[in-house]
Every structure is written in structure tokens, then in C-alpha cells.
C-alpha positions in Angstrom: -13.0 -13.2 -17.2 -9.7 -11.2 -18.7 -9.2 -9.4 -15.5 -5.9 -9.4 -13.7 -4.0 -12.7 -14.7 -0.9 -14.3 -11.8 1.6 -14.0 -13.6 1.6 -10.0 -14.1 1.5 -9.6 -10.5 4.6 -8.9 -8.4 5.4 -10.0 -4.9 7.2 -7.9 -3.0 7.2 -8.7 0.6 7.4 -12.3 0.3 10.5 -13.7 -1.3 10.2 -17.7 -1.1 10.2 -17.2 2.9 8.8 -20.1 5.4 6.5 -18.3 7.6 6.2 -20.3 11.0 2.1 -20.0 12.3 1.8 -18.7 16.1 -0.9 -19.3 18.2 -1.1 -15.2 18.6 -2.1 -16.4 22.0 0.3 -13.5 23.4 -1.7 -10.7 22.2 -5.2 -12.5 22.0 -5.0 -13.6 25.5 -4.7 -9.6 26.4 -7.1 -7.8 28.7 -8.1 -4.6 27.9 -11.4 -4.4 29.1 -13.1 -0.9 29.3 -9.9 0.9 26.9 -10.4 2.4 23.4 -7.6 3.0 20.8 -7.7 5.1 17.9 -6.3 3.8 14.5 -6.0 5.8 11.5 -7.2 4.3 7.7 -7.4 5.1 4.7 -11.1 4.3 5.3 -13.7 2.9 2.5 -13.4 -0.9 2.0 -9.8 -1.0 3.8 -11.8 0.2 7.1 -14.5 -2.4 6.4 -11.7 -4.8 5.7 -10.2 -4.2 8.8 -13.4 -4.4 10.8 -14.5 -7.6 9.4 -11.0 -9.7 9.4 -9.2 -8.1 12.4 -11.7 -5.6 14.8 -14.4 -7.4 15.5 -12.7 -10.9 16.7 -9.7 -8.8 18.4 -12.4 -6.4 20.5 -14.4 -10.1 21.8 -11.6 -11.9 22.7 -9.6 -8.6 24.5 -12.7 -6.2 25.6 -10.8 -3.6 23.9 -12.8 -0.6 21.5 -10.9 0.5 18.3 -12.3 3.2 17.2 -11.1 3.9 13.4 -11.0 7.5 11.8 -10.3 8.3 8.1 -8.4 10.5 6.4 -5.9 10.2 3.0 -2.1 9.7 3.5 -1.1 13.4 3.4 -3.3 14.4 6.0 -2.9 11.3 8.2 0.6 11.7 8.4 0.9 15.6 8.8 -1.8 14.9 11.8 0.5 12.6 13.5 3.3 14.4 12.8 1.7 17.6 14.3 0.3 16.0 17.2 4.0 14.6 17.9 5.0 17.8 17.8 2.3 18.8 20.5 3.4 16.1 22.7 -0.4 15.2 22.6 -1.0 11.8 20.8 -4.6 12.1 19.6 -4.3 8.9 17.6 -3.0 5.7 19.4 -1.8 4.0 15.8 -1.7 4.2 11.8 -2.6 1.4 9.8 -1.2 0.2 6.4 2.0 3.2 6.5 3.6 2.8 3.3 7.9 1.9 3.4 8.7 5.2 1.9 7.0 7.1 5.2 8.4 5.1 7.7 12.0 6.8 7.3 10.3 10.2 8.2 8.2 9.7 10.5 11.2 7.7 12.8 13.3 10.6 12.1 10.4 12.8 13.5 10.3 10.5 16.4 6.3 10.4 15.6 6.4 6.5 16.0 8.2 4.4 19.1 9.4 0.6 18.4 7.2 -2.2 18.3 8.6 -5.4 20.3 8.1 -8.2 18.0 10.8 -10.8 18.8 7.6 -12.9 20.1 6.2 -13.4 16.5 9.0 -16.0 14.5 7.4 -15.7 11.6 8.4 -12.1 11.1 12.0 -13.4 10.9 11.2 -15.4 8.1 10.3 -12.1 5.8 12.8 -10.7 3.4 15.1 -9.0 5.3 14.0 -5.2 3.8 10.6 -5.5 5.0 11.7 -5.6 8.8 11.4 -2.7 10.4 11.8 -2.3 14.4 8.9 0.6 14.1 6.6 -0.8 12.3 4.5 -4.7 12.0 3.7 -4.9 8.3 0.2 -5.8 7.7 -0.3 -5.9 3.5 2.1 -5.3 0.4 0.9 -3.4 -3.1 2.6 -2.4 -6.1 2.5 0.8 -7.7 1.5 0.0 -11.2 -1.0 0.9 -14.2 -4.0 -0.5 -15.9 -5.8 -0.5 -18.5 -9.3 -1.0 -20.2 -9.8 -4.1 -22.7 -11.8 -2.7 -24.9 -12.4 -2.2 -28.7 -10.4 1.0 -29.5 -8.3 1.0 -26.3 -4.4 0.4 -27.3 -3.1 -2.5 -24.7 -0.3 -0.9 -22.1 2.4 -3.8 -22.2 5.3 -1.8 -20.1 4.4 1.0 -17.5 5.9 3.6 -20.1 3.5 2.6 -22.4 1.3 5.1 -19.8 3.6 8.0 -20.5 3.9 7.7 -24.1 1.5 10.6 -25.6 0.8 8.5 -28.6 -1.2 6.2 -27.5 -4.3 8.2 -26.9 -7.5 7.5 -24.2 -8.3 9.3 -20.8 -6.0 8.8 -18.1 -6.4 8.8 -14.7 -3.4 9.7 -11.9 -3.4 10.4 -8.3 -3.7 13.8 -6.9 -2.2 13.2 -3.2 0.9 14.7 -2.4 2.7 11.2 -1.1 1.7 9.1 -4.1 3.8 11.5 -6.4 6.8 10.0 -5.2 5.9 6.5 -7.2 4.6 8.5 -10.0 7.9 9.8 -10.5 9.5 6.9 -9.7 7.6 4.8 -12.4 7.9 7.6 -14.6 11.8 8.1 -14.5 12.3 4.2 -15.0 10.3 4.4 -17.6 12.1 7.1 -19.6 15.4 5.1 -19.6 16.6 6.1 -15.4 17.8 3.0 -14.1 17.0 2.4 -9.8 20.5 3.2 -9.0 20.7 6.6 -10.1 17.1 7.2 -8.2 18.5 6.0 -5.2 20.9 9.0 -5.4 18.4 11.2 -6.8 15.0 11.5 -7.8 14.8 14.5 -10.4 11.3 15.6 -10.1 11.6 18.6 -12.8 12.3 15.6 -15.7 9.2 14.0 -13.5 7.3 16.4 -14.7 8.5 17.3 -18.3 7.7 13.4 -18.9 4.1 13.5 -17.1 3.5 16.8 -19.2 3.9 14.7 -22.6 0.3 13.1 -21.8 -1.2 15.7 -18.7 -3.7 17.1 -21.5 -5.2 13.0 -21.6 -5.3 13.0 -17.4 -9.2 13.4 -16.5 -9.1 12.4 -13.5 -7.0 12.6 -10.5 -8.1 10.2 -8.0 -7.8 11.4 -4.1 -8.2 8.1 -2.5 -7.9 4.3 -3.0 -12.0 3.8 -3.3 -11.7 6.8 -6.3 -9.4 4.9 -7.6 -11.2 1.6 -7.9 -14.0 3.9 -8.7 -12.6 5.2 -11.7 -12.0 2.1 -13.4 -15.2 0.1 -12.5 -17.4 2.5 -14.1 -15.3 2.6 -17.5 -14.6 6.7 -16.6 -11.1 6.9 -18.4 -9.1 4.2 -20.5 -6.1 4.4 -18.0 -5.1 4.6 -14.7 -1.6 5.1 -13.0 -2.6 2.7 -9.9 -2.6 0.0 -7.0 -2.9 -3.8 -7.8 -5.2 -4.2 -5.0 -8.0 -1.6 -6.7 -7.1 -3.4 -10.0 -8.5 -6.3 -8.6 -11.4 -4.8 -7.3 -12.2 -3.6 -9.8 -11.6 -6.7 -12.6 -13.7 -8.3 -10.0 -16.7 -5.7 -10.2 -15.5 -5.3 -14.3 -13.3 -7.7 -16.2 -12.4 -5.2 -18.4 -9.8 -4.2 -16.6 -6.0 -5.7 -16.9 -3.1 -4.4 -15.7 0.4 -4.0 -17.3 3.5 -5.9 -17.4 6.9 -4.3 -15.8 8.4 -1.4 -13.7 6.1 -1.9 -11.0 6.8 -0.5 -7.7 6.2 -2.6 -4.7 5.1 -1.3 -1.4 4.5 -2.3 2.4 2.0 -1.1 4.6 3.1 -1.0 8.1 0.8 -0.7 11.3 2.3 2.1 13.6 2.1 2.7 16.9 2.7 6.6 17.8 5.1 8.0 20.3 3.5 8.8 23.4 0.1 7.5 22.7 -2.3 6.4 26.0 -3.3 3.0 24.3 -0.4 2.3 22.1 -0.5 -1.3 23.6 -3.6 -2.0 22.4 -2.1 -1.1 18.8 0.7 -3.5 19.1 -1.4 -6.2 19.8 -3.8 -5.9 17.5 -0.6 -5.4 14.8 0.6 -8.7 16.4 -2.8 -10.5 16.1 -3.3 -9.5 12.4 -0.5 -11.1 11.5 -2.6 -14.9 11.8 -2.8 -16.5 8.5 -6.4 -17.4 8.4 -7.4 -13.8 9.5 -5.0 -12.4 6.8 -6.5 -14.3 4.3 -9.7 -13.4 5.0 -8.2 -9.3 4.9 -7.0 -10.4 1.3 -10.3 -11.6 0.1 -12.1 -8.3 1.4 -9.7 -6.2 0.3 -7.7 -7.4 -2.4 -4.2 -6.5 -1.3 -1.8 -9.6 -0.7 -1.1 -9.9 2.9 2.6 -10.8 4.6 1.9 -14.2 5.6 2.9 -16.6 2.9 0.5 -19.4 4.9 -2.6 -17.5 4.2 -3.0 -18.8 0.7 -4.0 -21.8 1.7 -7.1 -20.4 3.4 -7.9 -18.6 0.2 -10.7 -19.5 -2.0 -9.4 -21.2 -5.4 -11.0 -18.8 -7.1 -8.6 -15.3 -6.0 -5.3 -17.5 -5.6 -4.5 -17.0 -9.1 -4.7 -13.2 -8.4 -2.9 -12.7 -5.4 0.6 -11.6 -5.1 1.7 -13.1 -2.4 1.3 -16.5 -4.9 4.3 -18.8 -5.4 3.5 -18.1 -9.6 3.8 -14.2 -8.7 7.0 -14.6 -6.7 8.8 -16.1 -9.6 8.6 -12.7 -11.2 9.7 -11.1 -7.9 10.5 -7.5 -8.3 13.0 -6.1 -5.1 12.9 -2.1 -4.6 16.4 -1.4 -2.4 15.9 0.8 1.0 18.2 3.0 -0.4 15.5 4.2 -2.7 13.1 4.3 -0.6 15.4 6.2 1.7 15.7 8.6 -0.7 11.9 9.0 -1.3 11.7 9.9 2.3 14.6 12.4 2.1 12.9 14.1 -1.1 8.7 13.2 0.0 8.1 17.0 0.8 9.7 18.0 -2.2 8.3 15.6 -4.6 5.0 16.3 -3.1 5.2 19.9 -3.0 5.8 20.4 -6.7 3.4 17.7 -8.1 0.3 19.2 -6.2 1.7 22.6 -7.9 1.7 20.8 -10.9 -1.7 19.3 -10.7 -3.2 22.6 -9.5 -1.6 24.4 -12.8 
């Protein structure tokens, strides 16, 4: 199988930290008998993902209901920020947050703290991924991929993506909070180094360098299973994407490869929400997630590397090799500073705004 090879995969979260393993007894050990919490998703295979590693073991052994609803980024996070607003949490929590939300939605006072000084091995994670708001739960990188097939021109670099003469359908997302790594990738690839995008992101060049190759964009995914979508079926030649649904879909098609540098790693945080009835129950399901056999089995459904270093070794040999989180990946380990992803926060509305005017046009 071609697919998605170790070595062009990039850790983010991990570093070459020694994660302690817990007992989790703390938050297993809960009682919560009779309560429900609301979590928010992305929904698709990362709610089924959830269900199967984390929901259904954490509702036996706690009595508690979580009760999962879907929606994509934008709208999750304009819902929580509303019902902040309201002073009427809806939600209890919001699973796998991105870093460059985080920033807002503590400024917004949307999301409260999350006591973790029980869990050691969080201490053990690269310092940047700590974050007294939020229990990080998976790591993805921002990336693109292509199709291996006769007539397709390899991508070797991420610019390769932007450059308008290398011709084939293209596929890019359409959601208002993924614009800010499209620009991102985009500026780094036309020569903008990260320090000058931690001072500012300049969205109109964004755009002028997206424009070169918009007339090969078919498709504009809305969410992650789109996205996947897109590239098992063979529907464009392209795509500006996640390594997690790369995987996916080299699994479902080994066609698919993905390129070599300017990648943009993520977290995904769980949040608890300001205010919320259940926000406990949140908190200690964030806590209990963070077990490396359950993440492992999280990674194998999903695909995304999880925080927990020691979950590799409950992998199957067969998705090691494809895993981030893999000591072969973290050689190539690629560290975004929180300034830029400060100033993604500072400019998210902005950058947003104008690339769904874009996309509309």
C-alpha cells in the first residue's frame, strides 16, 4: 500500500515527553448516577470514535448519560459563545477545540478552568500544549494530499498546492475557522516566514495566492467526513486537508499520499463551558480519556494521533508506522509558537469573514 508513509507525518503535541500512566481512578471512580451531559462533536466517525473508546466504558463505570450533538466548528463555537452570552449553558462541554480557539473563547469567558494537577502525565507534554482551560484529547496537522495516479503531478512541498501549474481538481475547506490554516499554509508557502505571521496574517495576499488555482477548486469540503469523502472516492486530484482523514482515507484507498513540509499542527482540546449544570461530568470524562489504552483505541477508530505517548504500544503493528504521535514522526517535529496562534485568534473573525466571501464569489 503507498498510502501515508511515517516519516511525512509531523508530531506536534508530543515532543520526546515521558508520559507517567494513572490509574484514572479519580474520575472513573465518580458517581454520577441519574445525570446527563451534553458534549459537542464534530460528529461522523469522530462521534463514533468517541462512543466506542471513551462513552460507553465511562457511562458503566460512573452511571453518567452523555449525550453528543453535532454541528461544524463555526457553528459549534458561535452556539457556545451565544449561549455564554445568555448566561444559559445549553451544552455542558466541547470536544476536540482546536489551539487557535481556545484564546477566544477564554477571552469571551465561554469556557471555566479545568483542575488537572491530579493527572502527572499532562506535565510531561510540551509545554505549549498546556492550557489551564482546556484537557487536550488528539493532535492533527493541517496539511495537503494528493492522488498517486497516472497523470496526477506528485505535491512534494505544500506550495506545490498553490502553484497553478500543476493542474488537477482541488479540493479546500469551506468553513469559516479552517481559513485561518489555509492562509497560514498559504503565506508560508509564498516565501512569509512564521515570524512575520505571528505579527500579522495578511489575508488579502491570502487570497490573491488562493486565486492563482480557485478556477481548479471543485470542491469545498464542510466537514471532516467530506473531507475524507472526497478523496476516497477519487472526486478531485487534491486536497488542502487533515492527516487524520488522509489516513482514512489511504486506509479505504491507497492512492492517496500526502505531502512533505509546511504543515500546520493542531490540538484538539476538550472544554468545559462556563456555567454549565454538568460541567463535572465533562472534566472527568476529559480526565478519563486521557488513559493510554483507551487513547489508542481512539487512534485506531479515528485516525488522529492522541496525546499520550504510551498509547503506541497498544497499537496494532500495522497503524504504528502511520501515527504521529511515533518516535520516527517526532524526529521531523514541526513546533507552531502560541504567538501565532495568538494571533489567529486575534484575526479568526476576520480571516473567516473574508474567505466565506471569497468562497461565495
Amino acid at each position: 500500500m503507498s498510502g501515508v508513509t511515517v516519516l511525512r507525518l509531523v508530531a506536534y503535541m508530543i515532543g520526546t515527553a515521558t508520559v507517567c500512566t494513572t490509574s484514572f481512578s479519580e474520575a472513573s471512580s465518580a458517581d454520577f448516577k441519574g445525570r446527563e451531559a451534553v458534549l459537542w462533536n464534530p460528529g461522523g466517525k469522530f462521534s463514533s470514535a468517541l462512543e466506542k473508546a471513551y462513552i460507553a466504558s465511562f457511562e458503566a463505570e460512573t452511571g453518567a448519560k452523555i449525550r453528543l450533538v453535532e454541528a461544524n466548528i463555526d457553528q459549534a463555537i458561535s452556539a457556545a459563545s451565544a449561549q455564554s452570552k445568555a448566561g444559559s449553558a445549553g451544552w455542558d462541554g466541547l470536544a476536540a477545540v482546536d489551539s487557535s480557539y481556545m484564546p477566544r473563547l477564554i477571552a469571551e469567558g465561554v469556557v471555566q478552568t479545568m483542575d488537572a494537577s491530579d493527572i502527572p502525565s499532562l506535565k510531561s507534554l510540551p509545554k505549549t500544549s498546556l492550557n489551564d482551560y482546556g484537557i487536550p484529547m488528539m493532535g492533527s496537522v493541517a496539511t495537503v494530499s494528493y492522488r498517486d495516479a497516472d497523470g496526477v503531478v506528485p505535491l512534494r512541498a505544500v506550495s506545490d498546492f498553490f502553484d497553478p501549474t500543476i493542474k488537477g481538481a482541488r479540493a479546500m475547506s469551506s468553513l469559516a475557522g479552517e481559513a485561518q490554516y489555509i492562509c497560514t499554509l498559504a503565506l508560508l508557502s509564498d516565501g512569509v516566514t512564521i515570524d512575520e505571521l505571528s505579527k500579522r496574517i495578511d489575508v488579502d495576499r491570502c487570497l490573491k495566492i488562493v486565486d492563482r488555482i480557485k478556477d481548479q477548486v471543485t470542491d469545498y469540503w464542510a466537514n471532516g467526513s467530506q473531507m475524507a469523502q472526497l478523496m476516497i472516492d477519487d472526486s478531485v486530484d487534491y486536497c488542502l486537508s487533515r492527516d487524520g482523514r488522509i489516513l482514512q482515507a489511504a486506509l479505504a484507498n491507497p492512492e492517496w499520499e500526502d505531502s512533505v513540509q509546511w504543515r500546520h499542527p493542531v490540538f484538539g482540546y476538550f472544554v468545559r463551558l462556563k456555567g454549565a449544570k454538568n460541567g463535572d461530568i465533562i472534566e472527568a470524562l476529559a480526565k478519563y480519556s486521557l488513559d493510554p489504552k483507551r487513547q489508542a483505541e481512539f487512534t485506531e477508530e479515528l485516525g488522529y494521533s492522541a496525546p499520550n505517548p504510551e498509547s503506541l504500544a497498544f497499537l496494532p503493528d500495522t497503524l504504528k508506522p502511520f501515527i504521529s504521535a511515533a518516535p520516527q514522526a517526532q524526529a521531523v517535529l514541526t513546533t507552531i509558537p502560541a504567538a501565532l496562534f495568538e494571533r489567529m485568534a486575534d484575526q479568526q473573525v476576520e480571516i473567516g469573514n473574508a474567505w466565506q466571501a471569497y468562497v461565495s464569489k
